[in-house]
N, C-alpha and C positions, 0 to 999 in steps of 0.2 A: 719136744724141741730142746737140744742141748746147744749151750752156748759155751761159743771155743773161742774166743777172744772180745776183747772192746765191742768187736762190732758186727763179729760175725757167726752166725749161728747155722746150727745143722737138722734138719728134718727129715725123715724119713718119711717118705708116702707113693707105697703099694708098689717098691720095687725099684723107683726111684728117689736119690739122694736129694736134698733140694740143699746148697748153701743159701745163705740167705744173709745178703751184707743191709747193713743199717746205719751208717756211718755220715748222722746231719751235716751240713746242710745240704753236702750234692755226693755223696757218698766217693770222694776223693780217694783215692788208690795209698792211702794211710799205710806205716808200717804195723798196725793189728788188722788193718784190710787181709792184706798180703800173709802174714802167718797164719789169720783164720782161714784162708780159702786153700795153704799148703797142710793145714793140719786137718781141714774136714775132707780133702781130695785122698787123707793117710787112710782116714776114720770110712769113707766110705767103699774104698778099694779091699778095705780089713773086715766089709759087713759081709757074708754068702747071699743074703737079700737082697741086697742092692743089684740091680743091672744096671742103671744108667744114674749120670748125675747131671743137676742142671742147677747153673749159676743166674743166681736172683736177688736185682736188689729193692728194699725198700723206696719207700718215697717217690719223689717225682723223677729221678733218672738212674741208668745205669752207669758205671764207671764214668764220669766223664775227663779221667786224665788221673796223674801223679797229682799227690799234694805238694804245690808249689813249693808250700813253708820248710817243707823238709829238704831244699837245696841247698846243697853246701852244710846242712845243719849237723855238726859232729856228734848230738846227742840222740842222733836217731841212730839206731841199731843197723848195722850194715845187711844182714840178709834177716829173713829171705829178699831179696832183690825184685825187680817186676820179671826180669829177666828168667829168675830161679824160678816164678809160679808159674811163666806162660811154659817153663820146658816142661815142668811136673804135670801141667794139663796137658801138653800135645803128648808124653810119655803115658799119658795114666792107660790103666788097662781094661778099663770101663768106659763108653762113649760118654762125654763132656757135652752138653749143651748149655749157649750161653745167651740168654734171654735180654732181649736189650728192648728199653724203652727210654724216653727222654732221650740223653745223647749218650754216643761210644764216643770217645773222644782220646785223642793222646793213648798213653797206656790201657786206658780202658779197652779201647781198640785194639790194639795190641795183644793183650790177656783174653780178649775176644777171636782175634783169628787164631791164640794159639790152644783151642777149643775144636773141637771134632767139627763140630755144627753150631749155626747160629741163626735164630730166629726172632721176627722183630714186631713190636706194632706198626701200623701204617705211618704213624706220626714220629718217629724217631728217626734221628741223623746221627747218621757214621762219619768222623774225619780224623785225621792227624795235622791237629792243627801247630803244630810243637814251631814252625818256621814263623810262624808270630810273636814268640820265646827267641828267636834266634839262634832255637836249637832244631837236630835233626830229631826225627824217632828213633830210639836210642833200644827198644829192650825188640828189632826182630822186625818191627816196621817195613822199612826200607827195603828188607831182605822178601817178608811175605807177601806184602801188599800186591808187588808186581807179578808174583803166582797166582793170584784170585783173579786181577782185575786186566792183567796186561799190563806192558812198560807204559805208554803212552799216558792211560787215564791214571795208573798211579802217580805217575809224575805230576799230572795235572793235579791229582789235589790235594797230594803233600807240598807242593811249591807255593799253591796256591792258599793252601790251611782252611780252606773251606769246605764244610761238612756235606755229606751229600743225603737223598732222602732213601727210605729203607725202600720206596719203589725203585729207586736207580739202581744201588745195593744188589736188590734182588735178583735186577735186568744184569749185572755187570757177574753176577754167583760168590758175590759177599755175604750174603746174606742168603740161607736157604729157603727160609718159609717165611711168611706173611700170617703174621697170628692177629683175627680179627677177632674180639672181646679179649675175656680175660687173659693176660697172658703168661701167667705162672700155669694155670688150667692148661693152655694150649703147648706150653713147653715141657709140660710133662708127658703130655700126649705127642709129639713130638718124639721124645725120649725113647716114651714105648716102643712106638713105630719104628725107630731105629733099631731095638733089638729085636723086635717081631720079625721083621723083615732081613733080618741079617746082615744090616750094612755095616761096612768096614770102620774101623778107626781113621779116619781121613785129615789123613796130615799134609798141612799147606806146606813144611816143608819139603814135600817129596812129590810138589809140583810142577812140573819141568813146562809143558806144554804151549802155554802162555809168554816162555821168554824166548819162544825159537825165533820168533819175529826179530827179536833186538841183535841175538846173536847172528842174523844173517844181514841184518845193516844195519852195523855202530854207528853209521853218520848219522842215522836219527836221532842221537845224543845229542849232538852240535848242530840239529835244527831246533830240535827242544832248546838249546840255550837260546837261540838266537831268539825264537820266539817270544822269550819271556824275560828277554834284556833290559828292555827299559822300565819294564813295574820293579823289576829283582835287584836295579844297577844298586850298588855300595851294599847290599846285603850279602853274607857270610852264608848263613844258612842255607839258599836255593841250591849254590853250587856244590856245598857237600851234600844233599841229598841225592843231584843226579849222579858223584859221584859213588854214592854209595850203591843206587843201583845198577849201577854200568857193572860195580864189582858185584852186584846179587846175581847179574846175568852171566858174568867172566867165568868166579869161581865158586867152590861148591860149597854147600850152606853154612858149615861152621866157620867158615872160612871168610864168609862175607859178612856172617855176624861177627867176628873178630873186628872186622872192617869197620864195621858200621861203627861199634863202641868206640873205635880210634877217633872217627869223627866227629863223635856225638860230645866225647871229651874236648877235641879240640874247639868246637864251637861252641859249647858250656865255658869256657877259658878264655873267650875273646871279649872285647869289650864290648863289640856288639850286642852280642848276647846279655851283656849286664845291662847297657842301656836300655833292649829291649823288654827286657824281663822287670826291669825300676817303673817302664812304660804304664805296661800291665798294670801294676798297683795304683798309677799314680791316677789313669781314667778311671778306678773306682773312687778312690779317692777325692777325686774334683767331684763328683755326685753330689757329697755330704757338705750339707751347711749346717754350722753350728749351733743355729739357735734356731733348727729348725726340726722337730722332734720329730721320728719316721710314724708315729699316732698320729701327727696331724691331719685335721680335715681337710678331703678334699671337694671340688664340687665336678660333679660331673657333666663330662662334654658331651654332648651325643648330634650337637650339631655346630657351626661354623658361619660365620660370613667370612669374607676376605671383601677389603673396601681397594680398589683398583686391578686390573686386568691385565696390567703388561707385564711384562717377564718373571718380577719378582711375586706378582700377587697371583698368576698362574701356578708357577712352580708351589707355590705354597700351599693353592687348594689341593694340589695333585697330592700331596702329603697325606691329607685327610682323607682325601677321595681311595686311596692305596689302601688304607685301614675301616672301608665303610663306612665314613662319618659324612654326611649331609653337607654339601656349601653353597653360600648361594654368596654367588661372586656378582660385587657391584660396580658400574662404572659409570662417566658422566651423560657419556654419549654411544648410541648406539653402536656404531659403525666400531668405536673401542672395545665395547663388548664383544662385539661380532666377530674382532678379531684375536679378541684373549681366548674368547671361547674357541675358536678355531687351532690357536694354534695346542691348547691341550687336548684336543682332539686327534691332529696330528701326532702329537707326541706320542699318544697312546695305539694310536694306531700303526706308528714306526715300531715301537715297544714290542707288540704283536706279531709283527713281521719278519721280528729278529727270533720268535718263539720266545720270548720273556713270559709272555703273559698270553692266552689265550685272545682270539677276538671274543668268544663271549665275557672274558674279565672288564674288554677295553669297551666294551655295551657297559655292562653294568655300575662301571665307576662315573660314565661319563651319564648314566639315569640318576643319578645322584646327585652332580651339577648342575643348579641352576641360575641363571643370568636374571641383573634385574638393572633400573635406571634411577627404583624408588628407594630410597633409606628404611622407609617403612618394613623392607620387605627380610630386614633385620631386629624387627621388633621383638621376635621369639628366640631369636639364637644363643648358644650358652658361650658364645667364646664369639668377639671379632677382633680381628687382624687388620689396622689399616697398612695400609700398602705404597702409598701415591708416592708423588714426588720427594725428595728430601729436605724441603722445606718445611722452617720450624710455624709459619703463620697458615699457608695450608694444614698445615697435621693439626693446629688446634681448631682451626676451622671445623676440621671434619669429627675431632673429640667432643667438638662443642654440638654439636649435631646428635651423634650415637649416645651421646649422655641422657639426653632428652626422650631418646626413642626408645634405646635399648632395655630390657627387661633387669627388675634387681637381682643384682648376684650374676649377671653378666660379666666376663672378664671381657675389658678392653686392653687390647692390645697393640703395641706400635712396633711395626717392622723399621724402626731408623737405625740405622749402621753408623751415626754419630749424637747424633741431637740427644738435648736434654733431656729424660722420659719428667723428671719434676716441676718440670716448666709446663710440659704438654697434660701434666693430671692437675696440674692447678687449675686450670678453664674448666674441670668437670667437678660436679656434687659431691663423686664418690673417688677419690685419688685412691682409697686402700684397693681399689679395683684397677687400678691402673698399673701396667706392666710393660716393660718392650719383650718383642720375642725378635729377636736378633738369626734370621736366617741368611743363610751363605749363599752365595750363586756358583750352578744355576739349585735353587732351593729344591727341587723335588731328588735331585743328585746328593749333594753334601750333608753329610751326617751332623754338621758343626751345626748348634743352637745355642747361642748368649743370651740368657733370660737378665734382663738388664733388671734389679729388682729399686726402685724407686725407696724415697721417706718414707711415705706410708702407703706403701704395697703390703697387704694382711701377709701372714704366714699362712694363712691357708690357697688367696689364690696363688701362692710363691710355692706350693707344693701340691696344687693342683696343675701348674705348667710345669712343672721336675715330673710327673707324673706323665703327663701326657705328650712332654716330649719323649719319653721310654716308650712311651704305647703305640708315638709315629714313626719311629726306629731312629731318633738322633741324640746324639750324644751332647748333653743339654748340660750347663756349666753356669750357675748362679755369678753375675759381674755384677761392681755398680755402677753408679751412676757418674760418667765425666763426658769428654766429649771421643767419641773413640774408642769407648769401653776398655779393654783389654786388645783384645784383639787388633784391630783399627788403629789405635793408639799407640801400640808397637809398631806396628809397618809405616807410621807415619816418620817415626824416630828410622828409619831404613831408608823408607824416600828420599826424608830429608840429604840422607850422605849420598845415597845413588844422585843427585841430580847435580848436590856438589861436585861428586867427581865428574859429571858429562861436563861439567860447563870449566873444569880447572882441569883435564887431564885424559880422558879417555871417551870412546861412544858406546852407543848402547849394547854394540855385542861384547865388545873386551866387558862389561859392568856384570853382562848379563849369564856372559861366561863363568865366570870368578863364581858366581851366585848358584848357578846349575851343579860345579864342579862339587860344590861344596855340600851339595844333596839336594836340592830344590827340584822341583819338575820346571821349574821355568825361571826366569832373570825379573827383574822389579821392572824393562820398560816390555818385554814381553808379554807380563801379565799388566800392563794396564793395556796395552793394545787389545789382549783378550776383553777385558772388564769393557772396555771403554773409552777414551779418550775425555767426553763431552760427561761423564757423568759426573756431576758438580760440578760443571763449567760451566758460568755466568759471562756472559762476554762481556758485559760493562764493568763486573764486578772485579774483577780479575787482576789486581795487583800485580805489579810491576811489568805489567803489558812485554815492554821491549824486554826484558829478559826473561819472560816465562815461555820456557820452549811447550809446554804441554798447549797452550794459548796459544803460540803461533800456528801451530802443528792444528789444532783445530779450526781457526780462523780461514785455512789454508783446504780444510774439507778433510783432512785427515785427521780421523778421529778413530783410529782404531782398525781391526778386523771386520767389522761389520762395512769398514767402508774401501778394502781393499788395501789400506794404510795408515799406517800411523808414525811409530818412531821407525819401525818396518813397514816392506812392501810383502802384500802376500796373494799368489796366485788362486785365482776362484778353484774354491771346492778345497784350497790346503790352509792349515794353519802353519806351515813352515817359515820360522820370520827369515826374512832376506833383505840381508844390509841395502839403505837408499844413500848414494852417495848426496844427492841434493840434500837429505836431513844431514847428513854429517858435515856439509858444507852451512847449513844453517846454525847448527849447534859451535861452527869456530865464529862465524861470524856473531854471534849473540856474546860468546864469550870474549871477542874483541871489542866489540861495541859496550861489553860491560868494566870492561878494563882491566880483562884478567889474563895474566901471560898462562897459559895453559904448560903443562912439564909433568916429568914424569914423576910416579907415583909409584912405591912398589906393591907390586898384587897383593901379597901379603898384607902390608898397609889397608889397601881397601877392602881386602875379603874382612877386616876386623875392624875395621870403623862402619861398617855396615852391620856384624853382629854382634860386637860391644853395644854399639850407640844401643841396640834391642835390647840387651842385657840390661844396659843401664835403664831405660824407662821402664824394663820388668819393677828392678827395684823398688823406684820411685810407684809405682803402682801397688805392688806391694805393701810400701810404706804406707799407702794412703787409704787404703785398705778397701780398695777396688776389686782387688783376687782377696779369697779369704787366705790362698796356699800357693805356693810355686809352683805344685800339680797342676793347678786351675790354669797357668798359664801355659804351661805345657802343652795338657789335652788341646788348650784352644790352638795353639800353632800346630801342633802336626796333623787335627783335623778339617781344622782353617783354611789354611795356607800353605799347607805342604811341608812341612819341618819334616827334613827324613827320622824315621822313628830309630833308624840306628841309631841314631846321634842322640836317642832319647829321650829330647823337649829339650828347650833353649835354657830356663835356668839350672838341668840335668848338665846340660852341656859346658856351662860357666863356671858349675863347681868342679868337672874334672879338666878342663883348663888349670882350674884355680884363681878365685876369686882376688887373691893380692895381684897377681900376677895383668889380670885384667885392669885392675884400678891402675896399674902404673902405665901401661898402655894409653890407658883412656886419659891420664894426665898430658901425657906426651902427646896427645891427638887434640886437647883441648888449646894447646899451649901452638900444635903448630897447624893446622887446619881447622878447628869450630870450637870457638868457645862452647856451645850446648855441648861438649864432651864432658864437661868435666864431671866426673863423678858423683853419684848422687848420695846423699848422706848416708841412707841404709847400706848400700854395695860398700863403700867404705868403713861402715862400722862391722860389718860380717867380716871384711876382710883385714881388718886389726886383728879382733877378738880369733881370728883363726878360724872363721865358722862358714858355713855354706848355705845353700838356700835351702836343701833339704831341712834343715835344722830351725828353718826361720817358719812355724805357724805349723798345723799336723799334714805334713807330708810322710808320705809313705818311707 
């Protein structure tokens, strides 16, 4: 074996070349990647022994993409290029096979179709997922994909950045062969076969057949957009993709890679892309907690309770139940059971119907589920989840219960979206056991997890839940202890001005407008309609009766979409909110009855006193050392609540505003609509000192 660069070396075995890239930790498409594989493709075209060569990488995956770090970086060598090695393999004069296991990804992909042939194990995924970057596929992508796959499905899952599996691959003729065992062994044999049998040099770009469909109706292009309008609106990326292959179908291949590079520059150059690409780092980055060492022990889950059955304590089992882990879901009363367990029943069984999942998946997850009325029937489990109401004297109630029953070394865990977690582990023996695991609704949906970590929450069960939120597929972010978390606690700082402005200036579509336009899926009275009206509404409890519009609106039977109505009217079977004049006639009357001349406001004004006011309790959170990093609050809003990812997390956002620029704003808003405007001491010391929230704790 000779070694021809950093990371990549050459073998010769019985005819065929083997490169062989080795490049820890995910063998990243590095500039010594790329010079070893253009100097061993020299080395083997130059052997008379060799007949075939085949591309192989160590470790757990093959290419899965360009090395990030090297964007924009002027001390990395400009060629070879990914561009320069995928021509040198589809030109070589020897058939190229290109062995993939783990993921193709981005360039890896790329360098892969620009490969004679390509073979996979059963378990590997192909994608280009670069439109999550905010960029297009830049080295041929765009131009080849739609020669293998057809315009339609490549469209689909470049737009989409979602990998597909080597059986689809294989079904779609991305992928030639299916190597079951070893697959260096099977790619060589492979190799052989190719020259034993004579087959041609087969180049994707001299694949015409596949795009006649587009070229005999472009309007498919402009159903494709409209299709995929509203997941794609404010993003940069989708639309130059489809334009790049409208031009892979128009003109002829060097010409539409010319194309494609023009794109892939200009969406590398936008902001978007920079937000997008800050994004990236910054969800690894919220993972890491500092004084929490990646050796730490952890304990192992291998079963579950979840203590309540409606919405949220459903959605949650289904999380485990998804991953093979045992739950046995508790409730007070029968008939509540009967109907939790019903309705994840349902769900699975719709799941099924859609082809998500097989019906023998939607058997087997729900033999897993079991229903109980006893506490006892918790006594063995290695993790429970209480679930109930959001009440701080119920949840200790039920702490004070499971403390007594539960097994040692059990984590107890509190599903509360505001409540104290240190309040609720003091009523138990063992607080260092005690933790919130903060799920999103609906929880078997939403990747967002806020592991709330208490006093004395140990470090091991605070990285056996970071652990096992990865294992359930959510994007789990260490917060502490306030009421509101991170999360929660910001959107309450938003409500607060959203309600201001309904009762002093505007109604819930103009609010909800502003809020949408600005990247949101939905406006602040639209989504509590979604959530709820009634959830944490106490009717006696309920401060300022006469002027709290959410109270009337519920006392009134409107409480949301579940009930036909809330701040909107909504037709059965549509979530489409539709202005009620009678709420808008109650919203002047409350604010006459409260003594407030209502006037105008300018949009501008309110679009920023709704995402300052954020801004500012970021800060103050911050400050207090609630987020360890301004990443951590990031991840949580764009996977929370919706923060468009262009715009690349809320205090991403503040500092390319600019953070002085925001403080004199929020003076001038304290001064003439809310005193809680005013500035919080941190925001204003970053924005003296000249400094941003990147710069404030280890952000990426």
């Amino acid at each position: 074996m000779k070694k021809l660069s950093q990371s990549v070396s050459y073998d010769a075995r019985d005819g065929v070349a083997v490169l062989i890239s080795n490049n820890p930790p995910v063998n990243a498409m590095s500039y010594h990647v790329r010079q070893g594989l253009v100097d061993g493709l020299e080395m083997a075209q130059g052997d008379e022994d060799v007949q075939a060569i085949v591309i192989h990488c160590e470790g757990r995956t093959f290419f899965p993409g360009m090395d990030i770090t090297e964007f924009a970086n002027p001390n990395v060598p400009e060629a070879p290029t990914t561009t320069g090695v995928i021509e040198k393999l589809e030109s070589a004069s020897k058939p190229v096979v290109a062995a993939i296991h783990g993921t193709a990804l981005g360039g890896g992909l790329e360098t892969a179709l620009g490969c004679h042939y390509r073979v996979a194990v059963p378990s590997a995924k192909l994608g280009l997922p670069e439109v999550k970057l905010g960029i297009i596929p830049g080295a041929g992508g765009t131009v080849r994909l739609p020669r293998v796959m057809g315009v339609q499905k490549a469209l689909e899952m470049m737009t989409s950045g979602n990998p597909i599996s080597a059986k689809q691959a294989l079904d779609e003729g991305l992928v030639d062969e299916i190597v079951e065992g070893d697959l260096l062994t099977g790619a060589i044999a492979f190799a052989k076969k190719v020259v034993s049998e004579n087959k041609p040099l087969a180049k994707i770009r001299d694949l015409e057949e596949k795009l006649e469909g587009a070229r005999e109706n472009p309007a498919a292009f402009d159903d494709f957009r409209k299709s995929i309008a509203r997941r794609t609106r404010g993003f940069k990326a989708p639309e130059a993709i489809i334009r790049s292959v409208e031009a892979a179908v128009r003109l002829p291949f060097d010409d539409a890679i010319r194309n494609e590079r023009e794109l892939f520059v200009e969406c590398q150059n936008s902001p978007e892309a920079r937000a997008q690409q800050y994004f990236f780092f910054a969800e690894r980055q919220a993972k890491k907690v500092s004084d929490v060492p990646k050796d730490t022990s952890t304990r192992e889950i291998k079963s579950v309770g979840v203590i309540g059955a409606g919405t949220m304590g459903g959605g949650i089992s289904m999380n485990f139940l998804n991953r093979g882990i045992p739950v046995t879901l508790l409730e007070a009363t029968q008939e509540a059971l009967d109907r939790g367990l019903g309705i994840i029943e349902k769900n699975y069984a719709s799941t099924a119907k859609k082809g998500r999942i097989t019906e023998e998946d939607a058997k087997q997850r729900m033999s897993l589920l079991t229903g109980s009325l006893d506490y006892q029937a918790l006594s063995a489990v290695d993790l429970v989840i209480e679930a109930v109401f959001e009440d701080m004297d119920l949840k200790k109630s039920v702490f004070e219960r499971i403390d007594k029953i539960c097994k040692p070394g059990c984590v107890l865990a509190s599903n509360t979206s505001y409540l104290n977690i240190n309040e609720i582990a003091a009523v138990t023996s063992r607080p260092q056991d005690v933790i919130g695991l903060h799920f999103f609704s609906p929880a078997n949906v939403m990747r967002l997890m806020e592991i709330v970590r208490g006093e004395q929450t140990s470090k091991e069960v605070l990285a056996t839940c970071m652990k096992l939120g990865t294992d359930i597929g959510k994007v789990a972010v260490v917060v502490g202890v306030c009421r509101g978390f991170v999360g929660n606690r910001i959107l309450s700082a938003r409500m607060r001005q959203s309600e201001d402005l309904l009762l002093k200036n505007a109604m819930p579509k103009e609010i909800d407008q502003i809020v949408f336009d600005f990247g949101f899926p939905m406006g602040p009275f639209a989504m509590r309609d979604l959530a709820g009206l009634d959830i944490g509404w106490l009717r006696e409890d309920t401060p300022d009766k006469d002027t709290n519009i959410r109270h009337l609106l519920c006392t009134r039977g409107r409480r949301g979409q579940k009930t036909g109505g809330g701040f909107y009217d909504y037709q059965e079977g549509s979530r489409t909110p539709i202005p009620n004049a009678e709420v808008e006639q109650l919203i002047e009357e409350v604010s006459k009855n409260a003594g407030i001349t209502r006037r105008e406001i300018p949009q501008e004004d309110m679009l920023k006193r709704m995402i300052y006011a954020m801004v500012n309790e970021a800060a103050k959170i911050l400050d207090e050392g609630i987020a360890q990093r301004a990443a951590a609050i990031d991840v949580i809003w764009v996977y929370g609540y919706g923060w468009p990812t262009y715009r690349g997390g809320l205090t991403y956002y503040a500092d390319q505003i600019g953070l002085t620029s925001i403080v004199e704003d929020l003076e001038r808003f304290s001064k003439e609509y809310d005193p809680e405007l005013e500035p919080a001491p941190l925001l204003r010391e970053l924005a003296q000192e000249g400094k941003s929230f990147r710069e404030y704790g280890g952000n990426p």
